[in-house]
C-alpha positions as CSV (number, residue, x, y, z in Angstrom):
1,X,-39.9,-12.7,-5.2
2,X,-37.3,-15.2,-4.8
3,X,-34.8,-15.5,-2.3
4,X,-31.1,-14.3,-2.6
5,X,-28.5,-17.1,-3.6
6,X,-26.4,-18.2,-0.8
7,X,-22.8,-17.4,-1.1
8,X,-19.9,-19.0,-0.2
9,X,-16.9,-17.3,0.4
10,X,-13.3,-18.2,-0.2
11,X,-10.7,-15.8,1.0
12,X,-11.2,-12.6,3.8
13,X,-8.3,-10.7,3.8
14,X,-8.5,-7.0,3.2
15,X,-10.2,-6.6,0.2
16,X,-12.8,-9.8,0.6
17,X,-13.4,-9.1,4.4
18,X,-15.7,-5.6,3.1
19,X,-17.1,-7.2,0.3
20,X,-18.3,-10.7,2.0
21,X,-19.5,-7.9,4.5
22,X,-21.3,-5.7,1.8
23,X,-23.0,-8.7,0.9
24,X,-24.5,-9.3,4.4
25,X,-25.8,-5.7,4.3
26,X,-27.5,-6.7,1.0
27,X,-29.5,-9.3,2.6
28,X,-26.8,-12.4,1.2
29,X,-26.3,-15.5,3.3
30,X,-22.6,-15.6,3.2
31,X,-20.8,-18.8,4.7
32,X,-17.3,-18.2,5.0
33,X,-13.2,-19.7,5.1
34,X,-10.1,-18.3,5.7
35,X,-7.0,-19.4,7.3
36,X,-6.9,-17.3,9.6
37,X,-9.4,-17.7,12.9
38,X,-9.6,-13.7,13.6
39,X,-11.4,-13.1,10.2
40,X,-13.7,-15.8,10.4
41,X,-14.1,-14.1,14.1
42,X,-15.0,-10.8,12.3
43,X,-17.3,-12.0,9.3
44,X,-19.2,-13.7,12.4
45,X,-19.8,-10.4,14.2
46,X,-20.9,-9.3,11.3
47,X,-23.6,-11.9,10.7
48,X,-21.7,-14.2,8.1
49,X,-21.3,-18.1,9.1
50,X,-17.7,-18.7,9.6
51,X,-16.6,-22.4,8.4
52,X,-13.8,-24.9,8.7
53,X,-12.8,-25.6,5.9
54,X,-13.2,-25.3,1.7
55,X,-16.0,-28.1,1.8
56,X,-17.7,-27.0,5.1
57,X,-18.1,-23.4,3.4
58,X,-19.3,-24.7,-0.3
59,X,-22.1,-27.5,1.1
60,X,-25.4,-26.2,0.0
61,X,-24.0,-22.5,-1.7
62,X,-26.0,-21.7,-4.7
63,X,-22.8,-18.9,-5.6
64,X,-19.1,-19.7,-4.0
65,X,-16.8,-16.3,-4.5
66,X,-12.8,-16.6,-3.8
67,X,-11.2,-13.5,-3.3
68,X,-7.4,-15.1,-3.0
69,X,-3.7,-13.4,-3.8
70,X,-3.0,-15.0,-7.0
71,X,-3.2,-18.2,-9.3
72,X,-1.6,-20.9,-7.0
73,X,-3.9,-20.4,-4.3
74,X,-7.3,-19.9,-6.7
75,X,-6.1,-23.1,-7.8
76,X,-5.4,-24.9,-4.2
77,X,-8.6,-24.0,-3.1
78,X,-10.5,-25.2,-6.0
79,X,-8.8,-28.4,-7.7
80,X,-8.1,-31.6,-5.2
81,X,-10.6,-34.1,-2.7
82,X,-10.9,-30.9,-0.6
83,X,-11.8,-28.3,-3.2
84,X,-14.5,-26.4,-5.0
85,X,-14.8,-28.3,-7.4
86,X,-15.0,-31.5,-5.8
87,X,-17.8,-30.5,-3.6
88,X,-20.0,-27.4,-5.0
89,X,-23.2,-28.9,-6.4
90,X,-24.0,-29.2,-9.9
91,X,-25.6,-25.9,-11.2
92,X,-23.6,-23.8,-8.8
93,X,-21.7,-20.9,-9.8
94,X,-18.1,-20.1,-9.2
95,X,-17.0,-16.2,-9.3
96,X,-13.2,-15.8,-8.7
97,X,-12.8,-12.5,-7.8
98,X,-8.8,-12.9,-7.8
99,X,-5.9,-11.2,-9.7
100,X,-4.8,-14.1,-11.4
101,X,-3.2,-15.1,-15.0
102,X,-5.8,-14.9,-17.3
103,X,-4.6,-18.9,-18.1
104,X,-5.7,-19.9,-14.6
105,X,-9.3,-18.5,-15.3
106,X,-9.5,-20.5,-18.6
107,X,-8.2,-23.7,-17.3
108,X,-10.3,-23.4,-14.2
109,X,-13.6,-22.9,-16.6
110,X,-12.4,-25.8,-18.5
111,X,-12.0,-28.6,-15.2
112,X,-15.6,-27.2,-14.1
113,X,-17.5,-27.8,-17.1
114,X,-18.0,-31.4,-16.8
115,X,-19.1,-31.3,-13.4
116,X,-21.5,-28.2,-14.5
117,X,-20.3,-25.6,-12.5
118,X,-20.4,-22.6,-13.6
119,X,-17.4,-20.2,-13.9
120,X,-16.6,-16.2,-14.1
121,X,-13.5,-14.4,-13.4
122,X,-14.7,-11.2,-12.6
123,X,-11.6,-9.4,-11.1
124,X,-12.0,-5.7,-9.5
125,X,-10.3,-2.8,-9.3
126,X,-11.0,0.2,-6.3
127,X,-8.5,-1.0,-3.1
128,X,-9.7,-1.4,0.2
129,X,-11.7,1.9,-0.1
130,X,-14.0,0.8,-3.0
131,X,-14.0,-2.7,-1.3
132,X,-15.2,-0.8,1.5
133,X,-18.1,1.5,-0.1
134,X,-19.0,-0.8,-2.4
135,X,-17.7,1.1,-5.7
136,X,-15.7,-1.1,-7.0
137,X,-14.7,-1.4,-10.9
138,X,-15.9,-5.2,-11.9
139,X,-14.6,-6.5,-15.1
140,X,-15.9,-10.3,-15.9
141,X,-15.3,-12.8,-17.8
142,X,-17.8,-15.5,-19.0
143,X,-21.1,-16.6,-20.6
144,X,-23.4,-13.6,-20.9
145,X,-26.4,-15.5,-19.2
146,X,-24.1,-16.0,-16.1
147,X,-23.2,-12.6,-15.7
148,X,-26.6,-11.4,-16.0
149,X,-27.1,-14.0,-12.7
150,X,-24.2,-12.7,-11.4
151,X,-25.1,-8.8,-11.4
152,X,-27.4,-8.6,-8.7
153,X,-24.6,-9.7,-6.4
154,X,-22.1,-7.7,-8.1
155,X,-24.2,-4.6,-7.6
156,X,-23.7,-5.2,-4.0
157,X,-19.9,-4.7,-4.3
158,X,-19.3,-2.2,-7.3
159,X,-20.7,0.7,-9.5
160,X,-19.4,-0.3,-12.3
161,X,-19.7,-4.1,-13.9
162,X,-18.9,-4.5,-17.3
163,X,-18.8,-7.9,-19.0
164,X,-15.5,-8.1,-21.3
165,X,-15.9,-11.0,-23.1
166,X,-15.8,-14.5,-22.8
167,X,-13.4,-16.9,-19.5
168,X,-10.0,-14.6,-19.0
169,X,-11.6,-11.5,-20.7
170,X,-11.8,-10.0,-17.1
171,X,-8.5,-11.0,-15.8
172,X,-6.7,-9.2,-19.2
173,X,-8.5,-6.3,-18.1
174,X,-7.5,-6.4,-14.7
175,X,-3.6,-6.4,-16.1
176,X,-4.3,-3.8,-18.2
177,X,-6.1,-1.7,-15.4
178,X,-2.9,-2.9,-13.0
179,X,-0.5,-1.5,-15.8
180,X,-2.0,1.8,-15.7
181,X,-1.9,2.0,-12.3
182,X,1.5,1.3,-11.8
183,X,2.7,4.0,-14.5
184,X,0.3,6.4,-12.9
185,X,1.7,5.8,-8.6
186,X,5.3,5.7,-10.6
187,X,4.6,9.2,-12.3
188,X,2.7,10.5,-9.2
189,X,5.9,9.6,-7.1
190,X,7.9,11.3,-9.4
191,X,6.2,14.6,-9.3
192,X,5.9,14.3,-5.4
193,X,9.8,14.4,-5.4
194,X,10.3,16.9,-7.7
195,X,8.1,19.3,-6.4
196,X,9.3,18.6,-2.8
197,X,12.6,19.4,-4.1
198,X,11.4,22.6,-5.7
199,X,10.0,23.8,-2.3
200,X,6.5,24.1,-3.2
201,X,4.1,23.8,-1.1
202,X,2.9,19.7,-2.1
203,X,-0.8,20.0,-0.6
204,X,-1.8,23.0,-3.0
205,X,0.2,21.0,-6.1
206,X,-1.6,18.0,-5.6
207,X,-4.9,19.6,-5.2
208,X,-4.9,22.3,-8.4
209,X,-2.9,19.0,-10.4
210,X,-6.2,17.0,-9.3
211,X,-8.5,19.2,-11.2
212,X,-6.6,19.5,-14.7
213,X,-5.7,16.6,-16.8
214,X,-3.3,15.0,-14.2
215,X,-6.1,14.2,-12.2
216,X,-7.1,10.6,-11.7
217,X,-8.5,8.7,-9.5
218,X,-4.7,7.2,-8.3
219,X,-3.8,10.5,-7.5
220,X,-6.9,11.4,-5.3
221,X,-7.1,8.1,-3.5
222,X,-3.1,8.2,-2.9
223,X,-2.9,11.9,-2.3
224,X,-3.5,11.6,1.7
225,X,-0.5,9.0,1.6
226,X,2.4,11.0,-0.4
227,X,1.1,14.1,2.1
228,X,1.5,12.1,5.1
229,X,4.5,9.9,3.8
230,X,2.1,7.1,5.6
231,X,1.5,3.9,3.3
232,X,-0.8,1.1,5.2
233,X,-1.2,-1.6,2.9
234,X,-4.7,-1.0,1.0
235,X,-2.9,-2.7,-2.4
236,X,0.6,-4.4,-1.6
237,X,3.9,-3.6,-3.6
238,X,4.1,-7.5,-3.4
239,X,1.2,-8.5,-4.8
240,X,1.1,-5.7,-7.9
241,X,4.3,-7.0,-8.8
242,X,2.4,-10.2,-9.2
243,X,0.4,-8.6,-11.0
244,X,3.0,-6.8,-13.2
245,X,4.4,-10.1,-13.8
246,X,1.1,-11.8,-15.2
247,X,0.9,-8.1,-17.8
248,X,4.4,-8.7,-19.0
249,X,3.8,-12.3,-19.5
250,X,0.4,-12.1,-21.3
251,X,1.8,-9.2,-23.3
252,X,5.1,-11.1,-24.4
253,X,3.1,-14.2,-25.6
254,X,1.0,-11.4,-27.8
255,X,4.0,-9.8,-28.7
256,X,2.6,-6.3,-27.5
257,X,5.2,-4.1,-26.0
258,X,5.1,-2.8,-23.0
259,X,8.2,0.1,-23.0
260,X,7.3,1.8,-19.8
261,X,5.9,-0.5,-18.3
262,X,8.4,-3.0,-18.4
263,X,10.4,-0.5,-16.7
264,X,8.0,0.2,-13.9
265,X,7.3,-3.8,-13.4
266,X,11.4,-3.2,-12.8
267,X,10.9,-0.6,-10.0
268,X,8.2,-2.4,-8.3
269,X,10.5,-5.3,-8.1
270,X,13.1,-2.8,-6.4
271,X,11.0,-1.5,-4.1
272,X,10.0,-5.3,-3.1
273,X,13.8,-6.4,-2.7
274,X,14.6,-3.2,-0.7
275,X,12.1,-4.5,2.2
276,X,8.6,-2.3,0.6
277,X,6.5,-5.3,-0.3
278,X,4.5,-5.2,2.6
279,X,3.6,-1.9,2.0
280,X,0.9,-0.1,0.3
281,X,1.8,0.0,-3.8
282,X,1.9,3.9,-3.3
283,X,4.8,3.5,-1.5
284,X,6.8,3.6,-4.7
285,X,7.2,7.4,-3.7
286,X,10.4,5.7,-1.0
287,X,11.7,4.3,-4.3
288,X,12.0,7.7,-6.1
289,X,13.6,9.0,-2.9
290,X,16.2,6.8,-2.9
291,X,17.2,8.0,-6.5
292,X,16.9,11.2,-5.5
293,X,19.1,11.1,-2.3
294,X,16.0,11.9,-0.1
295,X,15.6,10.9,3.5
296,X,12.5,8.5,3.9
């Protein structure tokens, strides 16, 4: 049996801190960067290699995996004298794990050809709790025979890995998956306010609304927030309206309309500008207050 690739990875914040960790617990060598020393400090304890920089991390990595905020730092980290591409080894290959434009995914495919990396965009959906336990939703994009490389080490982080098509294929399923979230914390919100107003008792709503057809998995992983009015960041306001803007975007250049959700990507940016982007993206509840005249 042969041994498990080692991984380099790009980018610890709080979804790709669990996951580079869930990759230790699968047996991976994982060498890691971040910016920030306390996260290298953490992937150490937990038996990772923490290293200095993009090139330090990459030297000798048979699989490099960024986990980054969006397209303008998937692309600092892997274009320039310092970057990916300039120092993973022929043969090695490249799985952004990002939200990004499904444009950035393409183009980055296209610069690592000639130097024969190989590229996936294989974005996830989940939050910190399936980055945590290792359920994730994995939607890639790429050559088949890379994916089918790839899955072992995907298995590691997710239950469910579907390949989508070929480069960007995962990253327009990501903005579809982030439309449908958004519409569904917007509607949830909603209903939280209404039947606050109404004087019903929200606990029992949420739970008997969970087993009909409103149930979804938005509303059971957000339930415990709206209940405790309590949003720690597991998904940011700020970075789903980065990802609202890549859906509108993609969608305009296809001419798809997007009615409602055009109208949500509006109330995310509200929430943003009224001081909520640090927040977790259920926090849209504090936006539907405000409408309503409700104390936060």
């Amino acid at each position: 049996m042969s041994a498990l690739p080692r991984v380099a990875w790009i980018g610890l914040g709080i979804m790709g801190a669990p996951m580079a960790e869930n990759l230790l617990k699968a047996g991976y060598s994982v060498t890691g960067h971040t910016l920030e020393a306390h996260k290298l400090d953490r992937l150490a304890a937990s038996g990772g290699t923490a290293a200095a920089s993009v090139r330090e991390a990459v030297r000798g990595a048979d699989v490099v995996v960024t986990m980054l905020p969006g397209s303008p730092d998937v692309e600092a980290v892997a274009h320039g004298e310092d970057g990916i591409l300039a120092h993973a080894a022929p043969g090695t290959l490249l799985v952004d794990m990002s939200s990004v434009d499904p444009r950035t995914s393409v183009a980055l495919a296209a610069a690592a050809a000639p130097r024969r990396i190989r590229v996936l965009d294989a974005p996830v959906s989940g939050g910190e709790a399936g980055a945590v336990e290792g359920s994730l939703s994995i939607m890639v994009g790429g050559g088949e025979g890379d994916f089918d490389e790839a899955r072992p080490l995907f298995a590691a982080l997710g239950t469910t890995i579907v390949r989508c098509g070929p480069h960007g294929a995962g990253q327009t399923v990501k903005a579809a998956n982030q439309l449908i979230v958004a519409v569904h914390l917007q509607a949830a919100a909603e209903a939280v306010v209404f039947l606050r107003k109404a004087g019903v008792d929200l606990a029992a709503a949420l739970d008997v609304l969970g087993g009909g057809l409103a149930g979804s998995a938005v509303l059971a992983r957000k339930r415990d927030n709206f209940l405790g009015h309590a949003f720690p960041p597991g998904f940011r306001i700020d970075l789903h309206h980065k990802d609202m803007g890549i859906v509108t975007t993609a969608a305009r250049a296809l001419g798809a309309a997007l009615p409602v959700g055009g109208l949500v990507a509006q109330l995310i940016a509200a929430a943003r500008a009224q001081g909520d982007g640090h927040l977790d993206h259920s926090a849209l509840l504090r936006g539907v207050e405000r409408l309503s005249g409700v104390a936060s």
